[in-house]
C-alpha angles and dihedrals in degrees: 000000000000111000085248087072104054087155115083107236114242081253102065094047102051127090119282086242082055098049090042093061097045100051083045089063088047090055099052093054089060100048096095091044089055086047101045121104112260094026103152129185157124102207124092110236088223089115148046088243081042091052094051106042076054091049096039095059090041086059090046093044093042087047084056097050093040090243108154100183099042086052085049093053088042091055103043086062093060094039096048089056088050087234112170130179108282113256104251100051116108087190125122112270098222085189093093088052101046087057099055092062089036111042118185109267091191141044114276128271128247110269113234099214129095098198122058088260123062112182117325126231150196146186140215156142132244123183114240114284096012132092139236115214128185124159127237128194115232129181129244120259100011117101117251129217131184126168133206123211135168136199100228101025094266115185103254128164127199134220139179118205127180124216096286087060090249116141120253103170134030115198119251120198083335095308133102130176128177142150118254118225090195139029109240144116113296121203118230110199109184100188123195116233095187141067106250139063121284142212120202146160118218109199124202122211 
């Protein structure tokens, strides 16, 4: 958990039969989007940051291809999971836009978050073979997620690295969780194994 969400989301504190279910119905939302031709990214869905990386990637894809329903569906996801751009990113939020080609046709969905901030996201870009870096604060003994996704299926790895530049997390399928000893700034390095130039969403948990 990043220092700008002191409050425990409803999520984390409810039961694991509770979360379960809820990240079931996320899940499920999403299942179309998974399915659906063109569905590109790194990070499990096996969590709400996982969902929405995934989600994230599908709006951006479905923007790309003017496709108004797939970016409905896409943004339902992320708004349903009450995600918001973390605190410390100067970035460019393309929710908003998004939005205006794809306007919600139905009432919203229940948000599943108990504090004024869900998982925060961000977006960016990094040239083939080279890596982005940017530093977030977590907090010591609560478990920290992040999770990595790409439109286009780059070839992105994720690391985790504390202040003395030594590794704590080694991405798996797009996705790392760990528990910090000490509250301090973490470095999050996101490296391009490809050639090209690559999109991705990094979501914090």
């Amino acid at each position: 958990m990043s220092l700008s969400r002191r409050t425990p989301s409803l999520f984390e504190a409810l039961g694991r039969q509770t979360r379960a279910a809820i990240l079931g119905g996320l899940a499920l939302s999403l299942a179309p989007i998974a399915l659906a031709q063109g569905a590109a990214a790194q990070a499990a869905p096996d969590s709400v940051s996982g969902v929405v990386a995934l989600a994230l990637s599908e709006a951006a894809q479905a923007y790309a291809d003017n496709d108004p329903d797939r970016l409905e569906r896409a943004l339902a996801v992320i708004e349903r999971a009450g995600a918001l751009p973390i605190a410390e990113w100067s970035g460019e939020d393309p929710v908003p836009l998004w939005r205006t080609v794809a306007p919600a046709t139905s009432p919203a969905a229940p948000i599943y978050r108990g504090s004024p901030l869900g998982p925060g996201y961000r977006s960016g870009q990094v040239t083939g073979g080279k890596a982005d870096q940017f530093e977030q604060v977590f907090l010591s003994g609560e478990k920290a997620r992040i999770a990595l996704s790409s439109p286009g299926k780059a070839p992105l790895s994720l690391r985790v690295l504390d202040r003395n530049a030594r590794a704590v997390c080694e991405g798996s399928n797009g996705a790392c969780q760990w528990v910090p000893l000490f509250t301090q700034r973490y470095v999050i390095e996101i490296r391009n194994q490809g050639k090209d130039l690559a999109r991705y969403f990094l979501v914090v948990e």
